[in-house]
C-alpha positions, 0 to 999 in steps of 0.5 A: 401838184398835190393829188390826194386819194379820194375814196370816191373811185378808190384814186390818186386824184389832183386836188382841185376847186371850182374856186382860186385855191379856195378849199372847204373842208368838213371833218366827221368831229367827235362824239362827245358822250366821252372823251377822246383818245389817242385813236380818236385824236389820230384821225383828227391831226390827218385832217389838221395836216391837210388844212395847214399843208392847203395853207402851206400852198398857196390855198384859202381854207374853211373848215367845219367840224361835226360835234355829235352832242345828241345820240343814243350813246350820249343820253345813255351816258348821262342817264347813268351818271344821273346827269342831263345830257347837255352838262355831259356834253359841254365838259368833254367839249371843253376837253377836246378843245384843251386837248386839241391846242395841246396837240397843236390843232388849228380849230376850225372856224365852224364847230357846230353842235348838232343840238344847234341845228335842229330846225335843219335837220327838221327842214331836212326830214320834212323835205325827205318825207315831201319827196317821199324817200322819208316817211313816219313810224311809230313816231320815228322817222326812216329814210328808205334807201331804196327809193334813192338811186345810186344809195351805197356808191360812196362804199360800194354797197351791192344794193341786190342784197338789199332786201325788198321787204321792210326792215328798219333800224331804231338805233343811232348805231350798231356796234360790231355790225357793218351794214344795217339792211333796211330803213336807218332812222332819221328821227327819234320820237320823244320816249327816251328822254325828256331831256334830249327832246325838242318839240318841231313841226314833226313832232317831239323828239331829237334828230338821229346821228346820220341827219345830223352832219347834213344839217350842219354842212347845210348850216354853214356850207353852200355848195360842193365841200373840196372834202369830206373827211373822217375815220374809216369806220365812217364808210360803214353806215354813216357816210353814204348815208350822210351823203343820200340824205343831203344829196337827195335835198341839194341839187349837187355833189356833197363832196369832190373829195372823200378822205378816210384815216386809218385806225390806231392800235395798242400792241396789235389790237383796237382800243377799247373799254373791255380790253382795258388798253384805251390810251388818252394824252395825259397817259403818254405825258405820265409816261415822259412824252411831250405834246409835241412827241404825241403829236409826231407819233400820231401823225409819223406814217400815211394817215389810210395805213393803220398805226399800232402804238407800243411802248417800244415804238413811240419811244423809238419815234420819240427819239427821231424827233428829239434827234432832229429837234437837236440838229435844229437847235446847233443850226439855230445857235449858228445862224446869223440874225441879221438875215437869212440867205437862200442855200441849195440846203434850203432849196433841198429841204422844201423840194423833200417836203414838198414832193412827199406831201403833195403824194397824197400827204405822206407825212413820214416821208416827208420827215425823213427827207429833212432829216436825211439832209441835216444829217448829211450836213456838217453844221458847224461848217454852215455859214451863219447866213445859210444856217438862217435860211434853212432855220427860216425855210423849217419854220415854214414847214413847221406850220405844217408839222408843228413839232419842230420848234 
């Protein structure tokens, strides 16, 4: 049974659905005001592994992503490159999807942009301001978290910290900060920019980044999501907040399970712009690596431990799969077309994978173990038959894994 750590009661639990192996997955997408880097892409393939390994047994799969095209970051950016915002977004859009078929990623069957669910993130905030938990300021709007009982469960906020007197939070985001304590902002009045501005029932302006995965969940999703899946800086500031504001609209659980990857880092310190060490796939690729190896790197250890990337490791991880895609290509050469025979081999290398991914997907593990039992195997002794169920029985796990073949 595949039991996945949710981080809602910080637990192993055993994955299941009101429905018959029907799962919903949304994955927090990308902020789309720049392109996505090798870190970014980390978190994306953990949520790839998940839906194809639900395919892998047995289950229906729906998923959504977010792609955040109106923020404060966005109209930033598009402000300095004297450009509008939509003709920012729409070309790193364009990129991400090219960058996620290169890396082998399913696209999931909804991707909305938050600029298309406006009249759902009003209909949200004016239900909010009904029942009293939202309310105006100024031409903005605010979500009070103290009249939502329960507010911070998801992280495990002490809401006694919580101050009584009224603060309130303008911005989308607060980089370096954990918490913002007080009122976060559900509507941005129109005084930033003409062209990040619609005119609504509530007024001219853009909804913030936090109603934003709300209003599409609530586009395309009834019902309690199987999961609900991101980075885990969203557990600061933006999932329980997601959560109170959808919670509070909708009469049930946003989500059974929360699942939040790790960070990757680049020679022991996180990415960014001013320590100048963001790396992107066309940096690895100028290096020699392969789509495929990027692929394997990214996801080779447990999507909640943090990653660090040097040139020392991915070449070293590089090599392992290089070696098994070797030991694949003898066994292919060897078997027999006329049809695959089931082997103790065969049984072996699916047990292996099998028992690491339904440990809560422990993609390392489970690589390990296929290797560990082609290595063991004298392949030129491999009768042409077995040779073929075991080509047969990887190429089912390559579904999953996409990088052997």
């Amino acid at each position: 049974m595949l039991k996945l750590y949710n981080t809602f009661g910080r637990r192993l639990e055993p994955f299941r659905t009101d429905g018959k192996k029907q799962a919903t997955i949304f994955t927090c997408g990308p902020s789309v005001y720049q392109r996505a880097h090798i870190g970014n892409f980390r978190t994306f393939l953990f949520e790839d592994i998940l839906v194809r390994y639900l395919a892998y047994s047995g289950w229906q799969v729906r998923r959504g992503m977010a792609v955040t095209d109106i923020e404060d970051k966005a109209v930033k950016e598009a402000e300095k490159r004297g450009i509008t915002v939509t003709r920012l977004t729409d070309a790193n859009i364009v990129e991400f999807v090219r960058e996620m078929k290169l890396l082998g990623m399913k696209i999931p069957e909804h991707m909305p942009r938050a600029s298309a669910c406006v009249d759902e993130s009003v209909w949200i905030i004016r239900t909010l301001i009904r029942k009293g938990i939202a309310y105006e300021h100024g031409g903005n709007v605010y979500f009070d978290p103290l009249k939502v009982k329960g507010f911070g469960r998801l992280f495990g906020l002490d809401m006694k910290r919580w101050p009584k007197t009224k603060r309130r939070f303008h911005k989308d985001t607060y980089p370096g900060i954990q918490w913002n304590y007080g009122d976060f902002i559900l509507w941005h009045g129109c005084e930033i920019s003409e062209a990040a501005c619609w005119d609504t029932e509530i007024g001219s302006g853009r909804p913030s980044w936090n109603v934003q995965d709300p209003s599409m969940v609530m586009k395309y999703f009834d019902g309690t999501l199987s999961a609900f899946c991101g980075g885990s800086d969203n557990l600061y500031r933006h999932h329980d907040y997601s959560l109170a504001i959808l919670e509070a609209v909708r009469p049930y659980p946003m989500a059974r399970f929360w699942m939040h990857g790790a960070h990757l880092f680049v020679n022991g310190q996180k990415m960014s712009k001013s320590k100048g060490n963001i790396l992107y796939t066309d940096s690895l690729m100028k290096k020699g690596y392969t789509p495929k190896e990027i692929r394997f790197f990214l996801m080779y250890g447990h999507y909640r431990k943090k990653r660090n990337y040097s040139d020392i490791v991915m070449q070293v991880t590089a090599r392992k799969l290089r070696d098994l895609r070797a030991c694949v290509a003898s066994i292919r050469k060897t078997a027999d077309k006329a049809g695959p025979a089931d082997s103790k081999i065969s049984r072996d290398l699916q047990a292996a994978f099998v028992s690491a991914m339904d440990n809560d997907m422990q993609v390392k593990d489970a690589f390990e173990g296929i290797r560990n039992i082609l290595q063991d195997r004298d392949v030129k002794t491999l009768v042409p038959s077995k040779a073929a169920g075991i080509i047969k029985t990887l190429r089912k796990i390559d579904e999953v894994l996409q990088v052997i073949f």
